[in-house]
N, C-alpha and C positions, 0 to 999 in steps of 0.2 A: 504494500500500500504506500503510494503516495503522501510523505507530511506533506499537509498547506497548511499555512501560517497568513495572516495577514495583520499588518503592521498599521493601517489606516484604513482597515472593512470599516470603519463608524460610518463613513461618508465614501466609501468604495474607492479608493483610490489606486489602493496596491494588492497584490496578492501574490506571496512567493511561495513556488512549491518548491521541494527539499526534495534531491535524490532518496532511491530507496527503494524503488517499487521492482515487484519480480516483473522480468519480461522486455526492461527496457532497453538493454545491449540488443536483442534480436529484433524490435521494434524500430530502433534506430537505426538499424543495419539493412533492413528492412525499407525505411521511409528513404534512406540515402542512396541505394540501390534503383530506387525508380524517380529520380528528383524532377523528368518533368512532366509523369503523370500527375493525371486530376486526382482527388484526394474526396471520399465522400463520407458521412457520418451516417452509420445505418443504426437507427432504435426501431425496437421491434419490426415489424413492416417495413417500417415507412424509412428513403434513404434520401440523404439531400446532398448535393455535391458543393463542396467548399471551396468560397472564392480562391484564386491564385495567391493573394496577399497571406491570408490564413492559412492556406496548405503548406507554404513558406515559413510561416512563422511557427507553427506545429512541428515541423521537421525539426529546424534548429532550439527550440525549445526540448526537444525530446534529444536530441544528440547534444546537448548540455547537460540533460540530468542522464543520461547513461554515462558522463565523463566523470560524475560527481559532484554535477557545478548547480547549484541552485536558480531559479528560474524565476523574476520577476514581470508580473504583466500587471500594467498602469496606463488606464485609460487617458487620451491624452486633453480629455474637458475634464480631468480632475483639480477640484481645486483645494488646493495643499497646505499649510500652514509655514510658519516661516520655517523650521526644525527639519521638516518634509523638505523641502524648497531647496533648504540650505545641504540638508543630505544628498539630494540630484546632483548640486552643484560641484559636491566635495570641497565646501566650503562653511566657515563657523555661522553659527547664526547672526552673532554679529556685524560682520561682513556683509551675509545676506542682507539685513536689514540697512544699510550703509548704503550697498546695490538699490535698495527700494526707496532709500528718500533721494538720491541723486535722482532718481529719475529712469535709471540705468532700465530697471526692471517693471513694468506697472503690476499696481496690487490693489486689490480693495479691503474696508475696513469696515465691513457691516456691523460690528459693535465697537471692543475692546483691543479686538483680535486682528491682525494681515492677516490678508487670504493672496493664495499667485497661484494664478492657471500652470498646471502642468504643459500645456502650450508653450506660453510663456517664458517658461524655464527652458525649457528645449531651445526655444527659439536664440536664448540669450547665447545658449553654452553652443550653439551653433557658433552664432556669431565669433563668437570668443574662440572658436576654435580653428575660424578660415581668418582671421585676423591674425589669429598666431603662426599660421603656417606662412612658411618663405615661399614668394611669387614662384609658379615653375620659371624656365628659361622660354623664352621662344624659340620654336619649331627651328632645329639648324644652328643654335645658339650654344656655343660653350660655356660651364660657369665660370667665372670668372678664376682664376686660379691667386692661389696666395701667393705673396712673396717668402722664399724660403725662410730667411730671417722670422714670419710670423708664423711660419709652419715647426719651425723649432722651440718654441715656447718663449718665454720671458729670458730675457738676459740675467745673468747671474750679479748681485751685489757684488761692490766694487767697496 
């Protein structure tokens, strides 16, 4: 049997299932072995075939927990608390919150409390992440090369 665990079921956000269950090496070997057949859910009778996004995400979800690897699925209109937020980010909540009054991040404050779409969050750490990466070169383009001197590290004290 499958643990599920969910860390923010109050208001449906997360839901992480834990390695475990018998069958999943041969299910995985299984789902990886025909990766670009259609995939269908048959209960009782009745069979219904599973969009391509979800047969996708079903595959590598099950070939993470045959590796050992636990599996989180979080809808992306969930909306999270700073703590939530901050843990997406791999960032303190303080930070987060920092993120939220610049402006960086928008949030709402229906009482006491921030609220940040799970969206939102994704969309930042996007951001944050094609901003961090160095430009490719252009097509034909060599990268520039160092000068030896700064390929040899720092000069030694004198």
């Amino acid at each position: 049997m499958v643990d599920v665990s969910s860390t923010a079921a109050a208001h449906g956000a997360e839901v992480t299932v834990h390695p475990g269950a018998d069958g999943l090496p041969e299910l995985a070997e299984l789902l990886s072995s025909h990766p670009g057949n259609p995939l269908a859910l048959k209960v009782g009778r009745r069979c219904v075939p599973l969009p391509a996004e979800l047969a996708d995400a079903l595959r590598e979800a099950v070939a993470a927990l045959a590796r050992g690897e636990a599996v989180t699925l979080t809808p992306h209109e969930a909306l999270l608390t700073t703590q939530e937020a901050a843990d997406v980010l791999g960032v303190s909540r303080p930070t987060l919150v920092r993120l939220l009054e610049s402006g960086a991040l928008p949030y709402t404050q229906p009482g006491t409390h921030r609220r940040v779409l799970l969206e939102d969050v994704l969309a930042y750490a996007e951001r944050q992440r094609h901003a961090a990466a160095p430009p490719a070169p252009a097509a034909g383009v060599s990268p520039p090369r160092r000068p030896a001197a700064a390929a040899r590290g720092p000069r030694p004290a004198r």
